[in-house]
SEPA-387652 format. One record per residue: x, y, z of N, C-alpha, C in turn; residue in three letters. Coordinates in steps of 0.02 Angstrom, whole numbers. Layout:
<rs>
@n.x X; n.y Y; n.z Z; ca.x X; ca.y Y; ca.z Z; c.x X; c.y Y; c.z Z; resn ALA
...
</rs>
This chain:
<rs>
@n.x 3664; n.y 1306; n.z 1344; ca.x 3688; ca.y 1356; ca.z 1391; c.x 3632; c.y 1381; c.z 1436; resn UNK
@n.x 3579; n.y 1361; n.z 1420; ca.x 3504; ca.y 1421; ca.z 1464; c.x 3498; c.y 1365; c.z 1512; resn UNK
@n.x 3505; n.y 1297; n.z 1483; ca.x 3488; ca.y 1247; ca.z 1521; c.x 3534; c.y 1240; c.z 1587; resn UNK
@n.x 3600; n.y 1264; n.z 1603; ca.x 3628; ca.y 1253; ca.z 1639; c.x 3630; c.y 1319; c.z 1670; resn UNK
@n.x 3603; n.y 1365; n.z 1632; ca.x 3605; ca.y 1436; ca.z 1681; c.x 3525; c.y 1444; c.z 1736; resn UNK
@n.x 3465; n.y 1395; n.z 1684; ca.x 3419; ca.y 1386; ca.z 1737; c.x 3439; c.y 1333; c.z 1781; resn UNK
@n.x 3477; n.y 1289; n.z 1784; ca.x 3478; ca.y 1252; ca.z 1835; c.x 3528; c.y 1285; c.z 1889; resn UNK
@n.x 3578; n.y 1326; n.z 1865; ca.x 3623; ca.y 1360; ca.z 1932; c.x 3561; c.y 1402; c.z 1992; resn UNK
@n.x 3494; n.y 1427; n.z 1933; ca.x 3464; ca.y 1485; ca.z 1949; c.x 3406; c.y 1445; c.z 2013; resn UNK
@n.x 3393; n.y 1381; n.z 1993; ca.x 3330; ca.y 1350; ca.z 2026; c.x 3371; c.y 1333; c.z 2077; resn UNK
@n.x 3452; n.y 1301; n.z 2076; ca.x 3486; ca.y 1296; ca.z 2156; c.x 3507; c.y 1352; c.z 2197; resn UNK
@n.x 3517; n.y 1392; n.z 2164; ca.x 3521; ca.y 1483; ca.z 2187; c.x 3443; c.y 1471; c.z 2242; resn UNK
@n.x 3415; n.y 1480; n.z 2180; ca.x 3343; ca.y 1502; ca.z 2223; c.x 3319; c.y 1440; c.z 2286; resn UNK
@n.x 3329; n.y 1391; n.z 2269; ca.x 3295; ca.y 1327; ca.z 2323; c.x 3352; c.y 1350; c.z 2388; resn UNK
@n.x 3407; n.y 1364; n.z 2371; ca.x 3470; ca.y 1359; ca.z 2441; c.x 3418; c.y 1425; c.z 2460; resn UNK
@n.x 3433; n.y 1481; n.z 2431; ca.x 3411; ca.y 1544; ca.z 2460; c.x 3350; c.y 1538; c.z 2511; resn UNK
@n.x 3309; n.y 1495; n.z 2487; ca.x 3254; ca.y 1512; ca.z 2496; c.x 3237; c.y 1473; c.z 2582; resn UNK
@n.x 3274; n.y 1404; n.z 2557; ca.x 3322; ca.y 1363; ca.z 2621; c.x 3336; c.y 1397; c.z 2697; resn UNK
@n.x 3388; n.y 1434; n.z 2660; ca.x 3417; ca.y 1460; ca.z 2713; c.x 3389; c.y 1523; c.z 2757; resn UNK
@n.x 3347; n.y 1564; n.z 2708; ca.x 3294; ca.y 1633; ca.z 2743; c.x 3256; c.y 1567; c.z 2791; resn UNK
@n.x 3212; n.y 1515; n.z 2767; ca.x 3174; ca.y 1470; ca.z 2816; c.x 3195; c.y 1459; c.z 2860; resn UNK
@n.x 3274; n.y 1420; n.z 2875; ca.x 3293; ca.y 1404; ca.z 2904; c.x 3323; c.y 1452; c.z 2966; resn UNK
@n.x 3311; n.y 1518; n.z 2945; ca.x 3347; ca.y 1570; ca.z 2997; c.x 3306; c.y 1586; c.z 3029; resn UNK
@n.x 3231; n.y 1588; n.z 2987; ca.x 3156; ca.y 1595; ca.z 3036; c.x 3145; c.y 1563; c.z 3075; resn UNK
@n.x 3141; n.y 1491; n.z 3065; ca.x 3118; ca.y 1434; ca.z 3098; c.x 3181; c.y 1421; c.z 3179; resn UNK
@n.x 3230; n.y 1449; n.z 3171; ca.x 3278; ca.y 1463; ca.z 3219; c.x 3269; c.y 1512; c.z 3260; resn UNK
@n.x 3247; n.y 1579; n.z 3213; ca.x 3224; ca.y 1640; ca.z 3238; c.x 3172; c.y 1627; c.z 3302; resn UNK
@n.x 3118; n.y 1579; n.z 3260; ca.x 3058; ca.y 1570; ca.z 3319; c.x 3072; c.y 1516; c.z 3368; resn UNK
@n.x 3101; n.y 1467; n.z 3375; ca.x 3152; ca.y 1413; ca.z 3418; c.x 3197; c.y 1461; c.z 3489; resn UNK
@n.x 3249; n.y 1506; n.z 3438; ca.x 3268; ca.y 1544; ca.z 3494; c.x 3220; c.y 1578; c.z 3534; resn UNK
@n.x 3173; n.y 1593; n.z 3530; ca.x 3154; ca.y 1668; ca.z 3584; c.x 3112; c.y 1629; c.z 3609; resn UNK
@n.x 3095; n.y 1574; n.z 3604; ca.x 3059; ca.y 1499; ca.z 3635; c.x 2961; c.y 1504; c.z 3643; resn UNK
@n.x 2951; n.y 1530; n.z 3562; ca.x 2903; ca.y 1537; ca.z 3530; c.x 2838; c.y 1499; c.z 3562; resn UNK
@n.x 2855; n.y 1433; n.z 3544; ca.x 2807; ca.y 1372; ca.z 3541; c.x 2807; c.y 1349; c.z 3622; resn UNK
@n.x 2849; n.y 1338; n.z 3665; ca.x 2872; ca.y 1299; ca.z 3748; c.x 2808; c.y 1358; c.z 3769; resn UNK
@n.x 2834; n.y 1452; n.z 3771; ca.x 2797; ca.y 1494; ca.z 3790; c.x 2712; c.y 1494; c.z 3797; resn UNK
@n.x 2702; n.y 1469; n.z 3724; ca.x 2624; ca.y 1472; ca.z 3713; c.x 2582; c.y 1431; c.z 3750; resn UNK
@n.x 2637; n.y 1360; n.z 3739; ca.x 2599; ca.y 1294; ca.z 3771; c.x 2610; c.y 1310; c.z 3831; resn UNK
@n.x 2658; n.y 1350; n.z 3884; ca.x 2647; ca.y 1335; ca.z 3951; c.x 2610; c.y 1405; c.z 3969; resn UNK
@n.x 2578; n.y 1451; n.z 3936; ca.x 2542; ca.y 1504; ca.z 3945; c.x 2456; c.y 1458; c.z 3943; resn UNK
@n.x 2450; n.y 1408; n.z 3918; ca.x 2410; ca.y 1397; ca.z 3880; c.x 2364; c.y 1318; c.z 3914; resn UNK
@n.x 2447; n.y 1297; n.z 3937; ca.x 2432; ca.y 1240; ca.z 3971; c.x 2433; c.y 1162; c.z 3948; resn UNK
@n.x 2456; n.y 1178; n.z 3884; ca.x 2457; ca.y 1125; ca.z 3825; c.x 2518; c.y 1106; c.z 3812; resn UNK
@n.x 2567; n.y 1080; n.z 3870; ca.x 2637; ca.y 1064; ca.z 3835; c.x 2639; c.y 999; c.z 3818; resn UNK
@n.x 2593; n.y 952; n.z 3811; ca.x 2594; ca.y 896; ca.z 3790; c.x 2599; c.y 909; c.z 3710; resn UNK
@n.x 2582; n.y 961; n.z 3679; ca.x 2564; ca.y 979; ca.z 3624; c.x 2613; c.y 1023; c.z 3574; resn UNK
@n.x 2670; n.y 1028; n.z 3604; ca.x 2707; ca.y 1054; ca.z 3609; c.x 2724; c.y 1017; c.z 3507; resn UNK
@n.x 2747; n.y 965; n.z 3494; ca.x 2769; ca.y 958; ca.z 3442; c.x 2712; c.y 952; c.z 3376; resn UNK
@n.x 2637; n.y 957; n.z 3402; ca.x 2619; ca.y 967; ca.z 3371; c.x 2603; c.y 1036; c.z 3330; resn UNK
@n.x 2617; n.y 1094; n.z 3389; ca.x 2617; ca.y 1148; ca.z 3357; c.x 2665; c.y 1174; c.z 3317; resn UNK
@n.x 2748; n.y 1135; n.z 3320; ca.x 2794; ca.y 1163; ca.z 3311; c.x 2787; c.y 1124; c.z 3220; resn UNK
@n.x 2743; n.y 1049; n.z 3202; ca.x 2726; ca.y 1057; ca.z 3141; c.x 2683; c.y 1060; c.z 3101; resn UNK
@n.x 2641; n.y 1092; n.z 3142; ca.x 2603; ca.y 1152; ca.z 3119; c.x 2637; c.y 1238; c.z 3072; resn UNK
@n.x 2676; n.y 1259; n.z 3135; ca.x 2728; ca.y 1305; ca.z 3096; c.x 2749; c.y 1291; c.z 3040; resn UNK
@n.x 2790; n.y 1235; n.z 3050; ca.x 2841; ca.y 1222; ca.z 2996; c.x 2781; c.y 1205; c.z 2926; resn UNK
@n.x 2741; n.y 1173; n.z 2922; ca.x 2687; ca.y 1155; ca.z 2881; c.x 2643; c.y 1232; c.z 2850; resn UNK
@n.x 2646; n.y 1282; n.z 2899; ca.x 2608; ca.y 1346; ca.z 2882; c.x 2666; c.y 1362; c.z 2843; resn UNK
@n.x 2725; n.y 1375; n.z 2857; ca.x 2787; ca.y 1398; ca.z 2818; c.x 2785; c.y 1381; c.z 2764; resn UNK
@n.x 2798; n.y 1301; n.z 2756; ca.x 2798; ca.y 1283; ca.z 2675; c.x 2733; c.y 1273; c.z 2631; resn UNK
@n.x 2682; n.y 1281; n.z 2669; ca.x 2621; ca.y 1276; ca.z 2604; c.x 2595; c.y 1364; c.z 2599; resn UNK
@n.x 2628; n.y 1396; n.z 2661; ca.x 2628; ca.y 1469; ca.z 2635; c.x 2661; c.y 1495; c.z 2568; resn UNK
@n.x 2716; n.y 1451; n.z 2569; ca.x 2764; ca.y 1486; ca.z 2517; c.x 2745; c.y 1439; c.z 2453; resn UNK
@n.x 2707; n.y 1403; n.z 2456; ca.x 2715; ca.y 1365; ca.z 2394; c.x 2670; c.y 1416; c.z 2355; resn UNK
@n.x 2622; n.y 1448; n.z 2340; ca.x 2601; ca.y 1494; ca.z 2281; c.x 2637; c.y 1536; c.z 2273; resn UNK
@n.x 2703; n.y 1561; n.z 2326; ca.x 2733; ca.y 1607; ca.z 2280; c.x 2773; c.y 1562; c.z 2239; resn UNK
@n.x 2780; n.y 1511; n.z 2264; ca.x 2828; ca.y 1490; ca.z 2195; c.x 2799; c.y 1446; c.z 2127; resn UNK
@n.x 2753; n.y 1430; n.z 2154; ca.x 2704; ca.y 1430; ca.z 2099; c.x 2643; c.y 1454; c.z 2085; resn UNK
@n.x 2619; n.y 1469; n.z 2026; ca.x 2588; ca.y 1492; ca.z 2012; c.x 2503; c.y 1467; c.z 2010; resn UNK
@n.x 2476; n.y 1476; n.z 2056; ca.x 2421; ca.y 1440; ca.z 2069; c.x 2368; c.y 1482; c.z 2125; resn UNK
@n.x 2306; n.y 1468; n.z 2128; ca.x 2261; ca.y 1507; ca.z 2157; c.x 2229; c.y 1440; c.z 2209; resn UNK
@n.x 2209; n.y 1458; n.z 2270; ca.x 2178; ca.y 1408; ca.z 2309; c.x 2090; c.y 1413; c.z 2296; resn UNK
@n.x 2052; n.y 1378; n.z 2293; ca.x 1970; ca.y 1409; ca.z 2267; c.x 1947; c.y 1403; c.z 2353; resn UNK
@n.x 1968; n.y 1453; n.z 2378; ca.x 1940; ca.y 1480; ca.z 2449; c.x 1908; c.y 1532; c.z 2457; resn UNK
@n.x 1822; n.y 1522; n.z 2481; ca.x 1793; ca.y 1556; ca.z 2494; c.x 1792; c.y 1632; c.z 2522; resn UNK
@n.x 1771; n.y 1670; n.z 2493; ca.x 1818; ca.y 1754; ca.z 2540; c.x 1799; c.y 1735; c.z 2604; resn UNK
@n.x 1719; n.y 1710; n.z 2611; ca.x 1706; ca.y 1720; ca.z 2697; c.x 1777; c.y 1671; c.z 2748; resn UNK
@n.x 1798; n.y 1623; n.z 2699; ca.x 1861; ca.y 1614; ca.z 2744; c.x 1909; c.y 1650; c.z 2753; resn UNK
@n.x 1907; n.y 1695; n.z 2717; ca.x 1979; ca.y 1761; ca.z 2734; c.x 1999; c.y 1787; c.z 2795; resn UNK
@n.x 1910; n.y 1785; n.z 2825; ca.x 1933; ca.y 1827; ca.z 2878; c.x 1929; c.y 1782; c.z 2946; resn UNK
@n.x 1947; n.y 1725; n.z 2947; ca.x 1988; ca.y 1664; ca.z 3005; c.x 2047; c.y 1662; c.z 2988; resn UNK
@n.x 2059; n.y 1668; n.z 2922; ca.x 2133; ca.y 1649; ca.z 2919; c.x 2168; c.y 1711; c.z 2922; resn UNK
@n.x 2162; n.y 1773; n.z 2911; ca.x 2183; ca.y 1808; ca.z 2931; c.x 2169; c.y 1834; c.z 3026; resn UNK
@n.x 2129; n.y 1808; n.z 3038; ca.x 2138; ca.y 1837; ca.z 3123; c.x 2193; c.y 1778; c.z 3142; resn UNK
@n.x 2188; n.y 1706; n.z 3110; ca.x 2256; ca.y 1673; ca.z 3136; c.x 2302; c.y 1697; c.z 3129; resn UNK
@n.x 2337; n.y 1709; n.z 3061; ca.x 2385; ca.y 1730; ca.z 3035; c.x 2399; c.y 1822; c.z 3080; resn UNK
@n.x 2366; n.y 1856; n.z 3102; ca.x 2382; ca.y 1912; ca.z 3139; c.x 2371; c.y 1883; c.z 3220; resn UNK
@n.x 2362; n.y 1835; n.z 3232; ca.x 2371; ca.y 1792; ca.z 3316; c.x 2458; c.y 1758; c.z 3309; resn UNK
@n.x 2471; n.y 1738; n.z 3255; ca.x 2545; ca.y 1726; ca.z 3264; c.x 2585; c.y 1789; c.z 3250; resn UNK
@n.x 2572; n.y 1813; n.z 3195; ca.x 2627; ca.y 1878; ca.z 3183; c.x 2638; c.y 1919; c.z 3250; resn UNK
@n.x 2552; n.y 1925; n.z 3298; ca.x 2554; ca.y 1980; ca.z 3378; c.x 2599; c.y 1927; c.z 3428; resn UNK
@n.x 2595; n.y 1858; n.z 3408; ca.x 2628; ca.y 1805; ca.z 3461; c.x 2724; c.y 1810; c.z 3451; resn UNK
@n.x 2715; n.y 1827; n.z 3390; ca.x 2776; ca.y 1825; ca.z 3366; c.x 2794; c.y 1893; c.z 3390; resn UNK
@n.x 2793; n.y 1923; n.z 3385; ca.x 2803; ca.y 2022; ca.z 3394; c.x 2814; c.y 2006; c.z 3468; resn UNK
@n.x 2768; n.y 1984; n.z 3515; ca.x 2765; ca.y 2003; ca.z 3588; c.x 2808; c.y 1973; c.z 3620; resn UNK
@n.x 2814; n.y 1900; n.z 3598; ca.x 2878; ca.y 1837; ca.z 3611; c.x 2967; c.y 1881; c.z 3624; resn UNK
@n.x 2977; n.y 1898; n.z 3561; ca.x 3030; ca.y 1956; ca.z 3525; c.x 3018; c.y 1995; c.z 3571; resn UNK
@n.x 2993; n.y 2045; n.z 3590; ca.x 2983; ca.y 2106; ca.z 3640; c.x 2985; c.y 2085; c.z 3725; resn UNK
@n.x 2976; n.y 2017; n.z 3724; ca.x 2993; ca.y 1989; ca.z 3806; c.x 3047; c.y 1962; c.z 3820; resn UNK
@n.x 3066; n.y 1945; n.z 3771; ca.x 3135; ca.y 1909; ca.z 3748; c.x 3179; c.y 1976; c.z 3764; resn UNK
@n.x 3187; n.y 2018; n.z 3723; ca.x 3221; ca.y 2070; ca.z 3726; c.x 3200; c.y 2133; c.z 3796; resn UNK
@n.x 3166; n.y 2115; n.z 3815; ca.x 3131; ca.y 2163; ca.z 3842; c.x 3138; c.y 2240; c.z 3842; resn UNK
@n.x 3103; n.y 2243; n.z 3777; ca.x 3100; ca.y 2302; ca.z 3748; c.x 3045; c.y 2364; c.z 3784; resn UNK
@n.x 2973; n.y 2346; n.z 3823; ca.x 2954; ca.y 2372; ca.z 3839; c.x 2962; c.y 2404; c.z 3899; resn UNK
@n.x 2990; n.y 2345; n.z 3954; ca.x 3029; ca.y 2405; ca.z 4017; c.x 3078; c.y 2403; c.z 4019; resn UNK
@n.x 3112; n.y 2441; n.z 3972; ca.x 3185; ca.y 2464; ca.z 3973; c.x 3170; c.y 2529; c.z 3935; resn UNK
@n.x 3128; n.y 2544; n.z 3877; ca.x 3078; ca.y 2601; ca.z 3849; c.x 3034; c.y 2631; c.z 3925; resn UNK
@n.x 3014; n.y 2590; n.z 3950; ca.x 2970; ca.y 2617; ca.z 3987; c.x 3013; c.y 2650; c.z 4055; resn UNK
@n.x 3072; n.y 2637; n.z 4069; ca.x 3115; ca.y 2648; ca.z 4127; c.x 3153; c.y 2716; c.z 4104; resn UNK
@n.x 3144; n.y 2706; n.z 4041; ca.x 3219; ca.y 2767; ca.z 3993; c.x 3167; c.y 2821; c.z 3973; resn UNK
@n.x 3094; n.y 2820; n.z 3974; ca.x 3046; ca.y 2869; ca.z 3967; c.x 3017; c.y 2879; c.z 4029; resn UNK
@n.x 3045; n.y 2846; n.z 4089; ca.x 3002; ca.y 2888; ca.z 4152; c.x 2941; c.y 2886; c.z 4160; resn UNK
@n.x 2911; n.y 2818; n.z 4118; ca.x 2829; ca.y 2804; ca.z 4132; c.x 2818; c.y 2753; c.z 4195; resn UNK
@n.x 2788; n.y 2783; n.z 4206; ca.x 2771; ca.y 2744; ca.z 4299; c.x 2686; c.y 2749; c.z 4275; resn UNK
@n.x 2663; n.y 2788; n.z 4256; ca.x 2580; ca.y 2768; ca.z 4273; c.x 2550; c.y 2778; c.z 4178; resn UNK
@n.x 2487; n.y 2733; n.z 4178; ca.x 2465; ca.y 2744; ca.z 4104; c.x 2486; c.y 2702; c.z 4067; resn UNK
@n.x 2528; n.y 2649; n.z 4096; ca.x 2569; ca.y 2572; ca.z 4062; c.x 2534; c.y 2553; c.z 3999; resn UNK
@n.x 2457; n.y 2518; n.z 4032; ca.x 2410; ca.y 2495; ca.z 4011; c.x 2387; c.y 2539; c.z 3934; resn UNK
@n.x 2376; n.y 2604; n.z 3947; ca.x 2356; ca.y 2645; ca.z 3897; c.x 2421; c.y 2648; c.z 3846; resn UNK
@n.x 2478; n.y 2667; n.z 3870; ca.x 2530; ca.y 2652; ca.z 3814; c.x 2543; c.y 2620; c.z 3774; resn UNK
@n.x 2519; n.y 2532; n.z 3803; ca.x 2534; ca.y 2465; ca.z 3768; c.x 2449; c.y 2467; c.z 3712; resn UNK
@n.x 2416; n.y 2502; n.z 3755; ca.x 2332; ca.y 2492; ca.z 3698; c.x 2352; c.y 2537; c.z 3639; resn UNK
@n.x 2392; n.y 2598; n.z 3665; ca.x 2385; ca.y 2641; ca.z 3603; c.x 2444; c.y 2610; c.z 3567; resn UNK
@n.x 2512; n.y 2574; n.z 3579; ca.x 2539; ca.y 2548; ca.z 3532; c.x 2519; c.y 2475; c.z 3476; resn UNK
@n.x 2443; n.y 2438; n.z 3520; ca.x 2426; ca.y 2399; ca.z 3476; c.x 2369; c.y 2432; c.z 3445; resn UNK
@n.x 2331; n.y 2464; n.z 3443; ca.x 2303; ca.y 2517; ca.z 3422; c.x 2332; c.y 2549; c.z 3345; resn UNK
@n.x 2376; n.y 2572; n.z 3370; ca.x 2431; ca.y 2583; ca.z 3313; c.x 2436; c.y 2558; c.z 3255; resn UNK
@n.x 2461; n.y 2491; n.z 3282; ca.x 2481; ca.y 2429; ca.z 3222; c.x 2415; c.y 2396; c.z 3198; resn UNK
@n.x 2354; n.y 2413; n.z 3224; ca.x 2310; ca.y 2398; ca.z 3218; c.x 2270; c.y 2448; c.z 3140; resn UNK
@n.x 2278; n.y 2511; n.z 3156; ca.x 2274; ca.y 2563; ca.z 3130; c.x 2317; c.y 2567; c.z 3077; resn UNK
@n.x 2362; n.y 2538; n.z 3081; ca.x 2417; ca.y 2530; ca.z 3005; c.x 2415; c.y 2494; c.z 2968; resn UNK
@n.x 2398; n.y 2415; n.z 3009; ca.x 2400; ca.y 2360; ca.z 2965; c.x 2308; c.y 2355; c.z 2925; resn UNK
@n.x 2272; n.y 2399; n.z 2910; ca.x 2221; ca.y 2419; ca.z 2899; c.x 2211; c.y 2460; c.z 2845; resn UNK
@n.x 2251; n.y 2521; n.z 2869; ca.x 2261; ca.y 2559; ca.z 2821; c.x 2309; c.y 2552; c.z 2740; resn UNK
@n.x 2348; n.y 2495; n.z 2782; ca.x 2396; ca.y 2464; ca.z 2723; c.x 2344; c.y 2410; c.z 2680; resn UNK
@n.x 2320; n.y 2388; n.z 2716; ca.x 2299; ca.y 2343; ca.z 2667; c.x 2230; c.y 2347; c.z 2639; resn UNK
@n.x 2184; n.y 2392; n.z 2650; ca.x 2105; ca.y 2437; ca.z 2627; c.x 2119; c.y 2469; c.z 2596; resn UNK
@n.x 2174; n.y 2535; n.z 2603; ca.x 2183; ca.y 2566; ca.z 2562; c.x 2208; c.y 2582; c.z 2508; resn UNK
@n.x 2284; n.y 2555; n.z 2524; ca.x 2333; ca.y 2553; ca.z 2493; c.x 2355; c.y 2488; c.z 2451; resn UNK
@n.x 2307; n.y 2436; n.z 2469; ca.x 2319; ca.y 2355; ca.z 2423; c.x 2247; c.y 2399; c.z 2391; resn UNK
@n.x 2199; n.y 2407; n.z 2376; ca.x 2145; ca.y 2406; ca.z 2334; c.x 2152; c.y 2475; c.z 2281; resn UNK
@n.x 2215; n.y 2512; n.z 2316; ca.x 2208; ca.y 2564; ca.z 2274; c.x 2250; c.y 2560; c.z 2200; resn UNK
</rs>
């Protein structure tokens, strides 16, 4: 009986896990993630190589949570892979916010005409200031 209740549990979990990927990897497709970068960038020949790149960061991201395993990576590498990993999450955030255009339609419905510049510094500022405090303080404590 355990044997067939772990196997409902490991297809539970592989579909689940499937389908959250698969809504991301759509997520970043729609708001036209990867076309954006390369023609900001100038690299659309390159275009499919970045897109498996993503898909490749996705699944060897997730593979230690699902297993249990440690990578033997140097700390001084922590801090490249984390300025990458916060260059896609800000690429990802800003993509989403142009897409939607969240900032002048905020900025039209608040009556800001001057100080643009300072608004957008103090909102990365912000997240800058949070994502810091979350993780110095509050991961070590």
């Amino acid at each position: 009986m355990t044997l067939l209740r772990d196997f409902w549990l490991i297809v539970l979990g592989f579909s689940s896990g499937a389908l959250v990927a698969a809504g991301i990897f759509a997520f970043i497709a729609i708001i036209g993630l990867v076309p954006r970068l390369a023609q900001k960038t100038h690299t659309e020949s390159a275009c499919r190589l970045y897109e498996s790149c993503i898909t490749a960061g996705g699944i060897f991201g997730c593979l230690p949570l699902v297993f249990d395993f440690v990578l033997p990576i140097p700390q001084v590498l922590f801090i490249p892979i984390g300025f990458f990993v916060g260059i896609f999450i800000g690429t990802l955030a800003v993509s989403l916010a142009e897409v939607l255009n969240v900032v002048p339609v905020f900025l039209r419905r608040a009556h800001l005409t001057m100080g643009i510049s300072v608004f957008l510094l103090a909102v990365a500022l912000g997240k800058l200031a949070g994502a810091l405090l979350s993780f110095l303080v509050f991961y070590f404590a």
